[in-house]
Biopython code that builds the backbone (N, CA, C, O; Angstrom):
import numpy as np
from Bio.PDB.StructureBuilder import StructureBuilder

atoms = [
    (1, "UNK", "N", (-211.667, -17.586, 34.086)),
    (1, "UNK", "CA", (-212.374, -17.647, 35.355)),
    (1, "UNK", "C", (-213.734, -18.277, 35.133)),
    (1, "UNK", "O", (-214.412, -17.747, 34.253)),
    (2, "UNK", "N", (-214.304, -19.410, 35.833)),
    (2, "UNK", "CA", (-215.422, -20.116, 35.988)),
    (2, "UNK", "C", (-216.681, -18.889, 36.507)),
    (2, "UNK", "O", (-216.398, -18.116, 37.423)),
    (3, "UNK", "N", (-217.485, -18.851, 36.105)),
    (3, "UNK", "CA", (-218.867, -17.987, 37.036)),
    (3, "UNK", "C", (-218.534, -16.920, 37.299)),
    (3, "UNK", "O", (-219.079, -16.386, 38.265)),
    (4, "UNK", "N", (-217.105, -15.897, 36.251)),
    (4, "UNK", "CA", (-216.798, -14.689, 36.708)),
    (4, "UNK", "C", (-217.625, -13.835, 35.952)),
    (4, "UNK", "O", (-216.930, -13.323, 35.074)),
    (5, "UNK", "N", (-219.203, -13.312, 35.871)),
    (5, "UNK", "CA", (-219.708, -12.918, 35.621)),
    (5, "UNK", "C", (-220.209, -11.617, 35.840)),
    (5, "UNK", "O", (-220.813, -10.878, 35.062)),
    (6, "UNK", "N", (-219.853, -11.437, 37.064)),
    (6, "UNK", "CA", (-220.056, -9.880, 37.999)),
    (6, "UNK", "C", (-219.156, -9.229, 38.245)),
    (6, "UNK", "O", (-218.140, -9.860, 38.538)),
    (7, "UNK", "N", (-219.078, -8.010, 38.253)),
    (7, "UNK", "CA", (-218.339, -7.151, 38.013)),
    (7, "UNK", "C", (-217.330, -6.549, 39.672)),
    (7, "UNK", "O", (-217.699, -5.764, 40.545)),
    (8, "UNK", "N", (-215.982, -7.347, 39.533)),
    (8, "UNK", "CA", (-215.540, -6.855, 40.867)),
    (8, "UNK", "C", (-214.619, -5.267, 41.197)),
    (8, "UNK", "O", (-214.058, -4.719, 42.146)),
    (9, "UNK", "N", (-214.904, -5.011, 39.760)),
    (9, "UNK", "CA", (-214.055, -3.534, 40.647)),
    (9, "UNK", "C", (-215.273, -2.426, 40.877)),
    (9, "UNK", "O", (-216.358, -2.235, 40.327)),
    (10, "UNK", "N", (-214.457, -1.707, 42.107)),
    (10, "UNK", "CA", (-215.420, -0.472, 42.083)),
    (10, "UNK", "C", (-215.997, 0.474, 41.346)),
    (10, "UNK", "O", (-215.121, 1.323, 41.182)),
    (11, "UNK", "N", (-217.148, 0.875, 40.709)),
    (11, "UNK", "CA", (-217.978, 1.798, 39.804)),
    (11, "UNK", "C", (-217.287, 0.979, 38.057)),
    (11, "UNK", "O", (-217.033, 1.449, 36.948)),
    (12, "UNK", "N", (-217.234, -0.037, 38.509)),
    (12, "UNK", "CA", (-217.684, -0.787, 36.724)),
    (12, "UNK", "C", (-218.925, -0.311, 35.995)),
    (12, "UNK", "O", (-219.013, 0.284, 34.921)),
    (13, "UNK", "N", (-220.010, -0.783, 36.974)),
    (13, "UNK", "CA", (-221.405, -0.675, 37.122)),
    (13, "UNK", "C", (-221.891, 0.226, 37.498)),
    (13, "UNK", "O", (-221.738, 0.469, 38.695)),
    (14, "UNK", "N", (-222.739, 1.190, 36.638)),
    (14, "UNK", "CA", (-223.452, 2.625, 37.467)),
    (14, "UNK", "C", (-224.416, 1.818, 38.474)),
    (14, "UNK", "O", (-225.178, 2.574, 39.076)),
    (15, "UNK", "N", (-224.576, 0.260, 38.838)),
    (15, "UNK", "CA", (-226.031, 0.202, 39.456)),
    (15, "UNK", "C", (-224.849, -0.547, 40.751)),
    (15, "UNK", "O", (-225.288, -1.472, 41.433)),
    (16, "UNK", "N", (-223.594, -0.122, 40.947)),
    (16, "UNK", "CA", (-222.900, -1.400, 41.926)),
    (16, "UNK", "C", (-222.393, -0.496, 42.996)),
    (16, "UNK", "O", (-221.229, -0.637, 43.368)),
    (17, "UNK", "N", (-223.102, 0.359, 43.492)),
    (17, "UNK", "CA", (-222.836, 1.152, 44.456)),
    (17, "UNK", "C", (-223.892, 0.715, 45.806)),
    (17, "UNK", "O", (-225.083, 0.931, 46.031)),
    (18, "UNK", "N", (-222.824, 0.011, 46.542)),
    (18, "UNK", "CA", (-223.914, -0.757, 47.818)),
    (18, "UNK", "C", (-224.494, 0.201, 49.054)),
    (18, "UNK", "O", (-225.388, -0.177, 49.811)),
    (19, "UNK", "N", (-223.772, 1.640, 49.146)),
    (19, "UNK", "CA", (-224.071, 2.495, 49.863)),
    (19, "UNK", "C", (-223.595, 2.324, 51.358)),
    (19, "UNK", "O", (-224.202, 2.599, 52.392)),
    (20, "UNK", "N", (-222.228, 1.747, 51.161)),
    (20, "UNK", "CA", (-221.288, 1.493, 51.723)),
    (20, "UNK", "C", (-219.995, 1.473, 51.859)),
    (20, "UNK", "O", (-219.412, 0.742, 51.059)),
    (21, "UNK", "N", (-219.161, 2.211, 52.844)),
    (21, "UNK", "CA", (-217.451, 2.497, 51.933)),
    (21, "UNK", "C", (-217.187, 3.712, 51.927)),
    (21, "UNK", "O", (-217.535, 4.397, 52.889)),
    (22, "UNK", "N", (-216.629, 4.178, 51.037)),
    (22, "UNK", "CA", (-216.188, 5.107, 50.922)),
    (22, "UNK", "C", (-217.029, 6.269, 49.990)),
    (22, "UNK", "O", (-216.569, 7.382, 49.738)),
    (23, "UNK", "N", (-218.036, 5.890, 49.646)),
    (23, "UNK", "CA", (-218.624, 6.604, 48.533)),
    (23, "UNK", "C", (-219.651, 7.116, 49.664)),
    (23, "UNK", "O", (-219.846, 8.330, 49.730)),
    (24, "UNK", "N", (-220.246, 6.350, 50.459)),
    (24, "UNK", "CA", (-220.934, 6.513, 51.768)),
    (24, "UNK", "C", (-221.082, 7.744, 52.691)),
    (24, "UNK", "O", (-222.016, 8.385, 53.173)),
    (25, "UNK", "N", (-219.986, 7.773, 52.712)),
    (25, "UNK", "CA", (-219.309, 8.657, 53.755)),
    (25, "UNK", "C", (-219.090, 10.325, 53.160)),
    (25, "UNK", "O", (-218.203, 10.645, 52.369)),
    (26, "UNK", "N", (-220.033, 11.190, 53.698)),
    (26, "UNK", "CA", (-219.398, 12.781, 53.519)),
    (26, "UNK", "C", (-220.002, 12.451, 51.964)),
    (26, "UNK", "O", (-220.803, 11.593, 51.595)),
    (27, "UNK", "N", (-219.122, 13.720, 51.059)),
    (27, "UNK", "CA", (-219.989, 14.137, 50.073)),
    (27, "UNK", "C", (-219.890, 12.867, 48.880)),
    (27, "UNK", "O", (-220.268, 12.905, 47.709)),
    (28, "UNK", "N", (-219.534, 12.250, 49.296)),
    (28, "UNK", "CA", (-219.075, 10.513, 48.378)),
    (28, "UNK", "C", (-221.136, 10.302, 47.558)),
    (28, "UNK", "O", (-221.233, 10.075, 46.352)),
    (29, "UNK", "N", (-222.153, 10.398, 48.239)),
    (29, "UNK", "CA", (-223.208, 10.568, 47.887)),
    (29, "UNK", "C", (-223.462, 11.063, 46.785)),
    (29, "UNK", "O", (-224.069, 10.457, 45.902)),
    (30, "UNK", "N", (-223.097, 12.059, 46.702)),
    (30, "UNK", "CA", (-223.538, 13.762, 45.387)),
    (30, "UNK", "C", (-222.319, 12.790, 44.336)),
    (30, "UNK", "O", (-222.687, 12.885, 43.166)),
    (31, "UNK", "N", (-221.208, 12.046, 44.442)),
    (31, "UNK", "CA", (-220.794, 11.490, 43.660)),
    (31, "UNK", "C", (-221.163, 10.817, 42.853)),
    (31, "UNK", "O", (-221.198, 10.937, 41.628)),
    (32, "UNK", "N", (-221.650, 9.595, 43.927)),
    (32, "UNK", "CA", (-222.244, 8.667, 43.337)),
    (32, "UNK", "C", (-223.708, 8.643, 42.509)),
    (32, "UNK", "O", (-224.174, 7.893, 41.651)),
    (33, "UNK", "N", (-224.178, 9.801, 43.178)),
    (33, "UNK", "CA", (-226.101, 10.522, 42.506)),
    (33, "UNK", "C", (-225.253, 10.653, 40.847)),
    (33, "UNK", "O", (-225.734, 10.108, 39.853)),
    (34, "UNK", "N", (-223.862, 11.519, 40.802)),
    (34, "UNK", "CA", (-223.630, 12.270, 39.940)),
    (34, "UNK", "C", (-223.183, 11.257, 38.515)),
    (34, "UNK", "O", (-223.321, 11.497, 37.315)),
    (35, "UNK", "N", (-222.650, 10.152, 39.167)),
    (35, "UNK", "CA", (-222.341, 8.792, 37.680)),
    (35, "UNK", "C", (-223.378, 8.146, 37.376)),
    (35, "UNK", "O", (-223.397, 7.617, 36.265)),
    (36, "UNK", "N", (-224.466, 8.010, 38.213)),
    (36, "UNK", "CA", (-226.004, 7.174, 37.823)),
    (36, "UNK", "C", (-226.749, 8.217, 37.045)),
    (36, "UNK", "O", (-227.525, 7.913, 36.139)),
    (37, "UNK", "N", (-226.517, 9.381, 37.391)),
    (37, "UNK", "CA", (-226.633, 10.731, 36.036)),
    (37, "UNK", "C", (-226.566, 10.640, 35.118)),
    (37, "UNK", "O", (-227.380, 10.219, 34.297)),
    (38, "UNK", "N", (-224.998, 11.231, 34.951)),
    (38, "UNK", "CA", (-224.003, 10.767, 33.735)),
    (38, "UNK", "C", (-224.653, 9.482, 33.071)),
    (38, "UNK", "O", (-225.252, 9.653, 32.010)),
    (39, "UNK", "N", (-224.586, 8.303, 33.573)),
    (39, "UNK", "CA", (-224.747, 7.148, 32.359)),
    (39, "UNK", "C", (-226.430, 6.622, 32.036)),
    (39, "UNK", "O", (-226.860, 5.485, 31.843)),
    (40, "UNK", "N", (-226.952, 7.589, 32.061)),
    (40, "UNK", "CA", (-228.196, 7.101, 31.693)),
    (40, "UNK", "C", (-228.626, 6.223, 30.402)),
    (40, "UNK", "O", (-229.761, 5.895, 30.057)),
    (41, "UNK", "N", (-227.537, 5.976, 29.869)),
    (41, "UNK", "CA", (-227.389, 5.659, 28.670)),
    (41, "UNK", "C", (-227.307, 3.866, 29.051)),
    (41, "UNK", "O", (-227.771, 3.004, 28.305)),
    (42, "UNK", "N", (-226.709, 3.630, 30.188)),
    (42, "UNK", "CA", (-226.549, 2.380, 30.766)),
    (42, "UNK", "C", (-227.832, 1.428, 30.964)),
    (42, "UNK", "O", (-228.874, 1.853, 31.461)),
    (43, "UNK", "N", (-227.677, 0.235, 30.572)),
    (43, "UNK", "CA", (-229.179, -0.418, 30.610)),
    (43, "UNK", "C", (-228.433, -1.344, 31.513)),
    (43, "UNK", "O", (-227.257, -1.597, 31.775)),
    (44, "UNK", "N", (-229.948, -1.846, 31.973)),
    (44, "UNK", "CA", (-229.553, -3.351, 32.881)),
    (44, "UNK", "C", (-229.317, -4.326, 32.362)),
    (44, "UNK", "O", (-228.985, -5.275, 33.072)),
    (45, "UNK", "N", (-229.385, -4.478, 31.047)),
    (45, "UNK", "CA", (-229.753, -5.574, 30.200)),
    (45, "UNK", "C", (-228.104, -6.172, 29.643)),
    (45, "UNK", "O", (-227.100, -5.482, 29.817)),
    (46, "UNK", "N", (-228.077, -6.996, 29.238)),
    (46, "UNK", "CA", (-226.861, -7.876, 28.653)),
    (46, "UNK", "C", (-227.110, -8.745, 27.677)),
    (46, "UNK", "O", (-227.949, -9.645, 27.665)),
    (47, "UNK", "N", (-225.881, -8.250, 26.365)),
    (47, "UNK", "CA", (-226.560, -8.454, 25.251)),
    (47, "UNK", "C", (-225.845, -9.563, 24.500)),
    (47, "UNK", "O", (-226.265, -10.250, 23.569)),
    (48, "UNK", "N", (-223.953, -9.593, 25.492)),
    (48, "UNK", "CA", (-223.552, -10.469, 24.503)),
    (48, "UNK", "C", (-222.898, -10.996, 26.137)),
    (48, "UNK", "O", (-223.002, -10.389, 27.202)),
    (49, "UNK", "N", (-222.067, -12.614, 25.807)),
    (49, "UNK", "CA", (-221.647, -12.770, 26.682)),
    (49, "UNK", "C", (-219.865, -13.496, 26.196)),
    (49, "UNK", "O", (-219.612, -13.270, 25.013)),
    (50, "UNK", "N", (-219.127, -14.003, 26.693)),
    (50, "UNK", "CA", (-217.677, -14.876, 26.895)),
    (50, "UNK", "C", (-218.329, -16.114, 26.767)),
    (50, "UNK", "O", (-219.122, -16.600, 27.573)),
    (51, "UNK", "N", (-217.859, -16.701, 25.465)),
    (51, "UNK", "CA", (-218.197, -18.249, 25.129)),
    (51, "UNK", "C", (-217.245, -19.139, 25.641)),
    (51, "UNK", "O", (-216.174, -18.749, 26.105)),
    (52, "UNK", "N", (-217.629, -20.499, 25.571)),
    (52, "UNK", "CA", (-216.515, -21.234, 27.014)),
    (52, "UNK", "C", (-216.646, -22.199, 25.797)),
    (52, "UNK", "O", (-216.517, -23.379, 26.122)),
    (53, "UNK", "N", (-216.839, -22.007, 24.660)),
    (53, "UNK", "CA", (-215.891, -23.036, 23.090)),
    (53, "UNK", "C", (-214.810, -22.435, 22.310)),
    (53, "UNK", "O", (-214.648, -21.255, 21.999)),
    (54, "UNK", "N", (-214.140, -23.406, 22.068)),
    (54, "UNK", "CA", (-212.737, -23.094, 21.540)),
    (54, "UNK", "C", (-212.727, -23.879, 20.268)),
    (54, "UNK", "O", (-213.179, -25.021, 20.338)),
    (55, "UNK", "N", (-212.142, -23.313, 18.750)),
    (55, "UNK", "CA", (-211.369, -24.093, 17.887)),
    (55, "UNK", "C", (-210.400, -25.010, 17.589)),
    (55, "UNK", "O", (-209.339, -24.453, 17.867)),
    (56, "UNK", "N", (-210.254, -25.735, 17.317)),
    (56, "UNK", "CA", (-209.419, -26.170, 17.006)),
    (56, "UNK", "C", (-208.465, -26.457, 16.118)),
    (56, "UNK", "O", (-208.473, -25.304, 15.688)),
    (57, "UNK", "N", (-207.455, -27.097, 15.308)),
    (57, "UNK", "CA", (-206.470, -26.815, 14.518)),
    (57, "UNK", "C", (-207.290, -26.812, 13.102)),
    (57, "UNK", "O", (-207.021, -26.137, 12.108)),
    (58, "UNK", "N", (-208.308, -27.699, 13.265)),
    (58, "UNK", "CA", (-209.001, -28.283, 11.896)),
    (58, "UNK", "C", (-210.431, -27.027, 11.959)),
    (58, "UNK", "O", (-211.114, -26.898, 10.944)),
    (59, "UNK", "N", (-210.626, -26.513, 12.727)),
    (59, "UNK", "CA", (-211.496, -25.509, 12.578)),
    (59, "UNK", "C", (-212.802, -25.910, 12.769)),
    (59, "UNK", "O", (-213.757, -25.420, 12.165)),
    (60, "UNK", "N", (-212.923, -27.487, 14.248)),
    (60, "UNK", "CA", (-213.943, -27.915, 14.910)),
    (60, "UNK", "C", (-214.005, -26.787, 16.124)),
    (60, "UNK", "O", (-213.100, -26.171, 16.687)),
    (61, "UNK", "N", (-215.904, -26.763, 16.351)),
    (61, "UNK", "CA", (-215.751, -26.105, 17.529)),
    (61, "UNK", "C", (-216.263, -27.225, 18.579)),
    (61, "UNK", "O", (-217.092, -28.097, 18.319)),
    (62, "UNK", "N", (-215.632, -27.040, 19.767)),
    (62, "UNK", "CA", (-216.311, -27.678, 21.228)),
    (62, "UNK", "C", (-215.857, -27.106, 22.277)),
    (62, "UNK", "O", (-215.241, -26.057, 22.463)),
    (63, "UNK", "N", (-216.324, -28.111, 23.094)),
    (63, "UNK", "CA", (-215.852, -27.039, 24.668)),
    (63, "UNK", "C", (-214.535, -27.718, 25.261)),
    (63, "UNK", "O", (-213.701, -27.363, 26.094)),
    (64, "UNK", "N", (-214.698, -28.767, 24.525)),
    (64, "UNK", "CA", (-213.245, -30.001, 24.861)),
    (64, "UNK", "C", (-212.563, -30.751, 23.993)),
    (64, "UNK", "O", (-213.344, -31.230, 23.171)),
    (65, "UNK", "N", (-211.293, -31.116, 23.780)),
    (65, "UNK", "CA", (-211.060, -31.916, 22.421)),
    (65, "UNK", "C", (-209.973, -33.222, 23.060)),
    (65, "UNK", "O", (-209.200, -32.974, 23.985)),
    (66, "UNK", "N", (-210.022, -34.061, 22.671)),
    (66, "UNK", "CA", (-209.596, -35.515, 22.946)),
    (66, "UNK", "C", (-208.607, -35.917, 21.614)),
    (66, "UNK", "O", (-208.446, -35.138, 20.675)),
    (67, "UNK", "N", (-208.235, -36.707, 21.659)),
    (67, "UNK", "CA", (-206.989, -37.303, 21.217)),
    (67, "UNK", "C", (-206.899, -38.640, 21.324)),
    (67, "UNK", "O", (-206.379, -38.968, 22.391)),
    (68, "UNK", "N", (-207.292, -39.790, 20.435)),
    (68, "UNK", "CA", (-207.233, -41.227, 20.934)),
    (68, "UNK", "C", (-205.785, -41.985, 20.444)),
    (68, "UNK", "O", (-205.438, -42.332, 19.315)),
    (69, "UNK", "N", (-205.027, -42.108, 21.853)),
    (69, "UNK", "CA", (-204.039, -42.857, 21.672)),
    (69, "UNK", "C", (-203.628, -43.925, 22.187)),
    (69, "UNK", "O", (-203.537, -43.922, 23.415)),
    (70, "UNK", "N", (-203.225, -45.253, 21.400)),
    (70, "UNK", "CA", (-203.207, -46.327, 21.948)),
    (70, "UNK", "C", (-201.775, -46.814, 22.426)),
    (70, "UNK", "O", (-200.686, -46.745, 21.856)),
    (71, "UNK", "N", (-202.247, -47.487, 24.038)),
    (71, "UNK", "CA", (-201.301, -47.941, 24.810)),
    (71, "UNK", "C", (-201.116, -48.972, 25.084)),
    (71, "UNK", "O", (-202.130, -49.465, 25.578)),
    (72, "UNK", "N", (-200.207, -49.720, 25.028)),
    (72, "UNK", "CA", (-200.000, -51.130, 24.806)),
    (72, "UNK", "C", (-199.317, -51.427, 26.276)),
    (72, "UNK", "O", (-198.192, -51.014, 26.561)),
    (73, "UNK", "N", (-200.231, -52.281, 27.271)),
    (73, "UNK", "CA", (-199.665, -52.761, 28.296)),
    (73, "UNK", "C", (-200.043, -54.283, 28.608)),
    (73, "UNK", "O", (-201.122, -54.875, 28.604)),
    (74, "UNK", "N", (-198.542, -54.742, 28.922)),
    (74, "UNK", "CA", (-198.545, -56.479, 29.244)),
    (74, "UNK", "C", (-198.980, -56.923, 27.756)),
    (74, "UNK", "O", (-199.749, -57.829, 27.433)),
    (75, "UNK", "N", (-198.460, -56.267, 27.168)),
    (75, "UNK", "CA", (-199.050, -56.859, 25.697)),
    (75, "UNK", "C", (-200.298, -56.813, 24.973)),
    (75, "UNK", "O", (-200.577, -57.315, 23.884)),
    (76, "UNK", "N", (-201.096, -56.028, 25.872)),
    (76, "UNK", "CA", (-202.190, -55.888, 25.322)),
    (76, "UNK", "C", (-202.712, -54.186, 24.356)),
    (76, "UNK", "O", (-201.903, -53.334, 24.726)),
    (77, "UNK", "N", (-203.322, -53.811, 23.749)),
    (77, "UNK", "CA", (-203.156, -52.480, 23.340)),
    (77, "UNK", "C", (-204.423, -52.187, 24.057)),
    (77, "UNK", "O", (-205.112, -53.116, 24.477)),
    (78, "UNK", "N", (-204.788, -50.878, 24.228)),
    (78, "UNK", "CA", (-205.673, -50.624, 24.394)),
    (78, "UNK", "C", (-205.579, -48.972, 24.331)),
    (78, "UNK", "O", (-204.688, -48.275, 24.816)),
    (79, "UNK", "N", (-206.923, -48.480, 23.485)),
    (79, "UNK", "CA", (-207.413, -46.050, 23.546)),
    (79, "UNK", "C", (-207.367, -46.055, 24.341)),
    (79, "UNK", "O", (-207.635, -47.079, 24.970)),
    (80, "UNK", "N", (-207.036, -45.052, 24.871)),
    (80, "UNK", "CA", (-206.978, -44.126, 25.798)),
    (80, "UNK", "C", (-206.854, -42.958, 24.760)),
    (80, "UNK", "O", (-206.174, -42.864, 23.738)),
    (81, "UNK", "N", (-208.032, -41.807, 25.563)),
    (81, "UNK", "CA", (-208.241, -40.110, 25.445)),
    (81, "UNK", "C", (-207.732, -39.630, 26.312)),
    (81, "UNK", "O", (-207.923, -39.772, 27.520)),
    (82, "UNK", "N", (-206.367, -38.430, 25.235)),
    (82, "UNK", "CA", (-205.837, -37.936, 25.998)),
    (82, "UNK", "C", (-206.410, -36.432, 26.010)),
    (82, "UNK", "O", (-206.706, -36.091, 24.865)),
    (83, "UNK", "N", (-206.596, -35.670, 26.742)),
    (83, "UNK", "CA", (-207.304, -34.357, 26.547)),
    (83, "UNK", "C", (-206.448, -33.206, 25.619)),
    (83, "UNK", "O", (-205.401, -32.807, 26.131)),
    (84, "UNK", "N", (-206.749, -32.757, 24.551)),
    (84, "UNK", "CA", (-205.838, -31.695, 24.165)),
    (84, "UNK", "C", (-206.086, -30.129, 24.399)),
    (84, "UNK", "O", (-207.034, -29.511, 23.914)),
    (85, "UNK", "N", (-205.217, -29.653, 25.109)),
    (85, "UNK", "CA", (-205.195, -27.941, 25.966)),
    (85, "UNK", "C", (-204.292, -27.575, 25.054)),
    (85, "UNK", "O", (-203.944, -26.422, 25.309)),
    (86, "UNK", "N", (-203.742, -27.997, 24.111)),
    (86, "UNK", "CA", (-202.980, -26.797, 23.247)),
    (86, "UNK", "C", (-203.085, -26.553, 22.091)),
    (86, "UNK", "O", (-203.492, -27.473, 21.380)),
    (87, "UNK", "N", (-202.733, -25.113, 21.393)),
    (87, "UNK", "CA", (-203.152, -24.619, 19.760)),
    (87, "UNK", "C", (-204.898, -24.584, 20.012)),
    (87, "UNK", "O", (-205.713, -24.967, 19.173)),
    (88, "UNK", "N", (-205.164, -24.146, 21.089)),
    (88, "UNK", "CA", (-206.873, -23.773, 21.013)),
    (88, "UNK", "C", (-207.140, -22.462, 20.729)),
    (88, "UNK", "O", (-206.326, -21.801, 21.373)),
    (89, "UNK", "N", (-207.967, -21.636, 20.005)),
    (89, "UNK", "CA", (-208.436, -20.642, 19.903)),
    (89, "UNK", "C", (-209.570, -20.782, 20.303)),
    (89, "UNK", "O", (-210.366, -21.653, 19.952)),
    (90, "UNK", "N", (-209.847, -19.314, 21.626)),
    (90, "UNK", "CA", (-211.697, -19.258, 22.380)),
    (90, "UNK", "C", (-211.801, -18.624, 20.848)),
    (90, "UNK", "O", (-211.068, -18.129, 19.992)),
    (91, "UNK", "N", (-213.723, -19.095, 21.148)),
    (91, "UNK", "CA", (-214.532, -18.059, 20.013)),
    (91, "UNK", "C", (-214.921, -16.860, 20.426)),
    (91, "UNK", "O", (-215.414, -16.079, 19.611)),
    (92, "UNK", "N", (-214.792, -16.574, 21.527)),
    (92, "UNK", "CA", (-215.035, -14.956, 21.735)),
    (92, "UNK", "C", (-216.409, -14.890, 22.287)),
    (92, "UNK", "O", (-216.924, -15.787, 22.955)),
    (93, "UNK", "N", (-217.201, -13.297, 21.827)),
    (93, "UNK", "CA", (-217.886, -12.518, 22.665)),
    (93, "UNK", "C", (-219.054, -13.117, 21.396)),
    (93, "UNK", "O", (-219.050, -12.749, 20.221)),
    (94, "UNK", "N", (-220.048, -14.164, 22.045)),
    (94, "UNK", "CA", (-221.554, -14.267, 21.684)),
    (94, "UNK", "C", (-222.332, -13.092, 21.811)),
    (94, "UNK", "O", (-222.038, -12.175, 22.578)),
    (95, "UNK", "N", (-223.402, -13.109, 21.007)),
    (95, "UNK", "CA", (-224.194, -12.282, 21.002)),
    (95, "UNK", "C", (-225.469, -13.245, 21.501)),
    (95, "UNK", "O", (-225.803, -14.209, 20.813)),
    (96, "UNK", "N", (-226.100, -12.939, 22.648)),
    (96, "UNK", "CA", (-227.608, -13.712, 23.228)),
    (96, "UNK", "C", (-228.346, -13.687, 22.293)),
    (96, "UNK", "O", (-228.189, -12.965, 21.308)),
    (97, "UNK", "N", (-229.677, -14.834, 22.553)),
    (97, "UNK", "CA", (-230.758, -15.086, 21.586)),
    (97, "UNK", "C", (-231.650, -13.841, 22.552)),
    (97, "UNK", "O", (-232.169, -12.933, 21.902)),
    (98, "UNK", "N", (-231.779, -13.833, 23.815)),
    (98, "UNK", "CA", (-232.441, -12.881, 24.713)),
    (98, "UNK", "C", (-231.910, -12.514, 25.562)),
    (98, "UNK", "O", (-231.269, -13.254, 26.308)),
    (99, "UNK", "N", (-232.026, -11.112, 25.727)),
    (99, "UNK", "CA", (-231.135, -10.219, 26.651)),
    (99, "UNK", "C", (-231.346, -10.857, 28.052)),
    (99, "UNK", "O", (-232.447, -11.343, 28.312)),
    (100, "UNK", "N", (-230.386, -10.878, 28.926)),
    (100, "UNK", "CA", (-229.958, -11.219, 29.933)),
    (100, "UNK", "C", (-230.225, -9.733, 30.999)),
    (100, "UNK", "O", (-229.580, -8.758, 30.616)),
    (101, "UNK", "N", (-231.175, -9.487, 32.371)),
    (101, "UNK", "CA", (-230.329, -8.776, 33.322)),
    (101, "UNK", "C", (-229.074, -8.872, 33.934)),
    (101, "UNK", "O", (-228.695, -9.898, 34.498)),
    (102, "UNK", "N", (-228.417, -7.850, 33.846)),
    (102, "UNK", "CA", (-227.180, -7.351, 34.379)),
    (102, "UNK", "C", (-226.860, -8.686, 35.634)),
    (102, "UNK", "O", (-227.705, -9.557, 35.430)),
    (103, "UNK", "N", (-226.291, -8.933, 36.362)),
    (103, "UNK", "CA", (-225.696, -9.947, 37.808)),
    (103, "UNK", "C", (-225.492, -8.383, 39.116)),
    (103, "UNK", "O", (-225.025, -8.582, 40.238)),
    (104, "UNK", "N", (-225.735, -7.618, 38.861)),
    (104, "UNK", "CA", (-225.163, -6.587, 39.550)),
    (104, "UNK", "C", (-226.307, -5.369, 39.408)),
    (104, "UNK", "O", (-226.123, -4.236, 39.853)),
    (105, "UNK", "N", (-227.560, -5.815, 38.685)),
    (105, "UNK", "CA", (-228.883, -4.870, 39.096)),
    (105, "UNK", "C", (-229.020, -5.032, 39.794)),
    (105, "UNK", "O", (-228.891, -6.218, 40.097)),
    (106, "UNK", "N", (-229.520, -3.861, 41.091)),
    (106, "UNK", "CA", (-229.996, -4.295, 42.414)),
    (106, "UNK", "C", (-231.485, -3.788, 42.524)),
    (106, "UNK", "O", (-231.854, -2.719, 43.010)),
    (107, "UNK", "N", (-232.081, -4.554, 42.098)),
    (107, "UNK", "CA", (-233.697, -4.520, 41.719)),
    (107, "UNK", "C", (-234.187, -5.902, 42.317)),
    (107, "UNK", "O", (-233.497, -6.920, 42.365)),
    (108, "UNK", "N", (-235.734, -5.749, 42.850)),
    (108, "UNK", "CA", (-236.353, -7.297, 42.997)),
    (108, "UNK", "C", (-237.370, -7.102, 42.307)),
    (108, "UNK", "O", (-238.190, -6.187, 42.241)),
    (109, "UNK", "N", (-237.148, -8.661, 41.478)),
    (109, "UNK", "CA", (-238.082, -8.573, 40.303)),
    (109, "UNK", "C", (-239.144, -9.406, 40.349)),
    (109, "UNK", "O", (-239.826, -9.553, 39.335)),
    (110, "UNK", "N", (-239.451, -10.088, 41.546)),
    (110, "UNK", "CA", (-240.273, -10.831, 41.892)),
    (110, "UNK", "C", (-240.721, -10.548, 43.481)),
    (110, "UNK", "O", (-239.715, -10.336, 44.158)),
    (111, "UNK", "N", (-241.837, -10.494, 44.180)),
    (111, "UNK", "CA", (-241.762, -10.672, 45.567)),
    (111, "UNK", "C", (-243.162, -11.655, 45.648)),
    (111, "UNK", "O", (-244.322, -11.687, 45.236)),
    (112, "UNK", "N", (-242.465, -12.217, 46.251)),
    (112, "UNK", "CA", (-243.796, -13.615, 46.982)),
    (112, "UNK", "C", (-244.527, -13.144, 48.274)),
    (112, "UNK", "O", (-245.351, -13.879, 48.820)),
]
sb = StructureBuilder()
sb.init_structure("model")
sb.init_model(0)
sb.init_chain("A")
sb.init_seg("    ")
for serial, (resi, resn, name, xyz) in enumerate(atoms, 1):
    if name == "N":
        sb.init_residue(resn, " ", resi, " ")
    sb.init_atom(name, np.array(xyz, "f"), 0.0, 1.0, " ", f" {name:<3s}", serial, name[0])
structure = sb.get_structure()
């Protein structure tokens, strides 16, 4: 997933309770007081993230890998890059140079 960065299911996030729904309503409140409790342990901060480079067979990394193969038309040859999508391994879960806030703190951290 492109820009899937935020968290879409319900109570992923102790901070993703919009105060709306079902948690809203009747004693759904004392619930929700009761998991922002519980996880105090939870920071806003984000420490590692999903890298969008992949390996390849030879154990190059990039974000894309090409293939130059030549096609011979009307007699003439000519490269063409063909894109290669298969035998890729992602590299996984980076660790940031600087922590990132959460996409789903609901804090303003600036006001003009």
């Amino acid at each position: 997933k492109m820009g899937g960065s935020g968290s879409k299911s319900r109570g992923f996030w102790p901070f993703a309770g919009s105060g709306t729904g079902p948690d809203a309503a009747g004693g759904g409140h004392e619930q929700s007081l009761a998991r922002l409790r519980g996880a105090r342990s939870a920071t806003p901060f984000v420490f590692t993230r999903r890298s969008s480079l992949y390996y390849d067979e030879d154990g190059d990394l990039a974000h894309e890998f090409y293939e130059e193969t030549i096609v011979t038309k009307n007699g003439r040859k000519r490269a063409k890059l063909k894109r290669i999508q298969k035998n890729l391994i992602p590299q996984g879960i980076v660790k940031l140079d600087h922590p990132r806030i959460h996409v789903d703190f609901p804090v303003v951290l600036c006001e003009v």
